[in-house]
N, C-alpha and C positions, 0 to 999 in steps of 0.2 A: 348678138346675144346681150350685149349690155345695152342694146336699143332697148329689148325688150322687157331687160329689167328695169329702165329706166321708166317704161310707159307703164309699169305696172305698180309700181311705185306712186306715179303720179295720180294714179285713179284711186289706190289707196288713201293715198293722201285726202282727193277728192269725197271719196266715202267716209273717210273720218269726219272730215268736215260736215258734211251734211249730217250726218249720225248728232256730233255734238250740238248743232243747232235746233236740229228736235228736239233734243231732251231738254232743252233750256239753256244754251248757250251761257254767254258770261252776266246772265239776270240770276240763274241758278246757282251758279258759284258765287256773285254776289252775296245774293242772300242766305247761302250755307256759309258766307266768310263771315256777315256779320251777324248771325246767329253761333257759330262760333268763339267768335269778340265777346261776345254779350256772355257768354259761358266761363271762359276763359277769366275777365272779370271779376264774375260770384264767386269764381273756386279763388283767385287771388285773392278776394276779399276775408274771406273763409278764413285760408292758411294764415292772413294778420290778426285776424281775433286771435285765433286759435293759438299763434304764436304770444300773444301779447295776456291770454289766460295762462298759459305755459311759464313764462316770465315770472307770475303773479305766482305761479303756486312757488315754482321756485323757488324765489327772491321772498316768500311770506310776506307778499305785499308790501306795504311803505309803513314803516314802525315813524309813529310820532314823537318830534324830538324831545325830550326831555329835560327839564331844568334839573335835576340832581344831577350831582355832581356823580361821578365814579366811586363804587364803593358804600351811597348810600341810598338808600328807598330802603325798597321789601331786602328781607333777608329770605325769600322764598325762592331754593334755586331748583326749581322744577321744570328743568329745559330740555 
């Protein structure tokens, strides 16, 4: 009995094989890995803008330093 599991197994094995070679073997996985890559990428690239306009609005951008001292300029406090 476990001969016969053993040979049916092995044909299996066999017909997977051939199955994945039709469809494109390791050329088609290739090319879905690096079209993939190439995907994976854009959306990293993405989420750094993205993060780095987040920052910006956050942070109200970079305020230019100022020669007054503490205390003087505007007396306009509309903040």
């Amino acid at each position: 009995m476990e001969l016969l599991s053993l040979l049916l197994s092995i044909v299996a094995l066999i017909l997977a094989g051939m199955a994945f070679s039709r469809t494109g073997g390791m050329r088609d996985v290739r090319r879905q890995l690096d079209a993939l890559s190439s995907k994976a990428e854009s959306a990293r690239e993405l989420a750094a803008n993205t993060i780095d306009k987040l920052e910006d609005i956050v942070r109200g951008g970079e305020k230019p330093v100022s020669s007054e001292k503490p205390g003087e300029g505007s007396t306009d406090k509309t903040s």
